[in-house]
N, C-alpha and C positions, 0 to 999 in steps of 0.2 A: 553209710553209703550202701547201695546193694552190692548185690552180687556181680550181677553182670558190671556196674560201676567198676570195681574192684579189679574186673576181669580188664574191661578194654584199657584201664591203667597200666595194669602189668603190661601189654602189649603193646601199648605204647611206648613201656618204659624201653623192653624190647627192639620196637622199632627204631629207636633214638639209638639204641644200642649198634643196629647194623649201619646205621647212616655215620654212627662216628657224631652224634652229636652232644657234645658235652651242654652248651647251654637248655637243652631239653632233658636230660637227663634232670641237671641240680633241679630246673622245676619239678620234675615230679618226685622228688624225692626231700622228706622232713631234713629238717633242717639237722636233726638227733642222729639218724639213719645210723642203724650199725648193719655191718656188710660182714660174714663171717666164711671165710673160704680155708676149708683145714687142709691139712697136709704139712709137711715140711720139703727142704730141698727140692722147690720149685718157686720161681719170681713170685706168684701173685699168693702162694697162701700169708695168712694172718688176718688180723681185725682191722677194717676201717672204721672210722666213727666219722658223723658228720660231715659236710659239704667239702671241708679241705682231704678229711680223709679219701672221700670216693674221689675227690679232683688229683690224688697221689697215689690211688687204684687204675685210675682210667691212662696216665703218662705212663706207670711200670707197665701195664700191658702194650701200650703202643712201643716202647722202646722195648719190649722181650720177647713177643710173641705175634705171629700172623694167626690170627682165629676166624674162625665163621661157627655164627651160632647158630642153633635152627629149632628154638620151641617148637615143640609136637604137639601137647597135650596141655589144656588150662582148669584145674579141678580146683573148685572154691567152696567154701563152708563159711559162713560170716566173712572175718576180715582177713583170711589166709588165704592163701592162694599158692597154690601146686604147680610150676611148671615141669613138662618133662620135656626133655629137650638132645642134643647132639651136639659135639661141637667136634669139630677138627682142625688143625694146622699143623703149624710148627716154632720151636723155641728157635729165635733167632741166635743165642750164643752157640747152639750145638748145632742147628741146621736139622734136627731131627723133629720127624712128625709124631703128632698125637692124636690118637679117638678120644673121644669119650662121651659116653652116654649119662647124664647128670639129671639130678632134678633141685629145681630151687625151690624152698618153701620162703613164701613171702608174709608179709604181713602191711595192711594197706591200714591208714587212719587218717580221717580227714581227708581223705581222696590224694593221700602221697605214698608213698612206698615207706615205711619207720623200721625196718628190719630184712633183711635177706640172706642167709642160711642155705649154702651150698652142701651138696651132695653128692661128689662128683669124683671120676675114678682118679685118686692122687697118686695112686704109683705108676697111672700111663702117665701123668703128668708130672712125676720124679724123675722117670725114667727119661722122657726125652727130654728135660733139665740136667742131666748129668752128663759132666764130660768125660770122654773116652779119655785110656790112659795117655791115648797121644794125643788129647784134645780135641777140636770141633771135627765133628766129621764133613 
């Protein structure tokens, strides 16, 4: 596929993202999909794999976390693709908010999303995962 193909995929993928919509999401994304969000002691790091995986990524975020995303920037080379982007909320266990400035690297084949690889600040997103000694704030 081209570039720009590549490009309005990721943004679509994106857009599905803000609408909350699961059944657009599985379409554009392989069936294989690995999703890799590092970090520890916070809800959503670790590896999804495939359709059930991102379907058990996308319920721990709704049940852990209010987000708003906000891709800034789309820079592609063949079948990769760079997002940079913003996101803020808060962990629903602690009531505590989070920045964070991230960038995705994608990889698109066959015009679906087969890989996505986060980059994103994990200890603003420890931190307002962690409970105070007296619990939620």
């Amino acid at each position: 596929m081209s570039i720009e193909k590549n490009i309005q995929t990721v943004k679509d993928f994106f857009a599905a993202i803000g609408r909350g919509d699961k059944e657009a999401l599985l379409a554009l994304v392989a069936e294989d999909i690995e999703w890799i969000i590092p970090g520890k002691d916070w809800p959503l790091a670790g590896t999804y794999r495939g359709h059930a995986g991102l379907s058990d990524l996308l319920e721990t975020a709704s049940r852990s976390m209010e987000t708003s995303t906000e891709p800034r920037e789309f820079v592609a080379q063949g079948d990769r693709v760079l997002v940079v982007g913003f996101a803020s909320g808060k962990v629903k266990a602690t009531n505590k908010p989070f920045e964070d400035d991230w960038i995705f690297a994608i990889t698109v084949r066959d015009g679906r999303l087969s890989s996505i690889r986060e980059y994103i600040d994990t200890q603003a997103l420890a931190r307002a995962a962690q409970m105070d000694a007296s619990g939620p704030v």
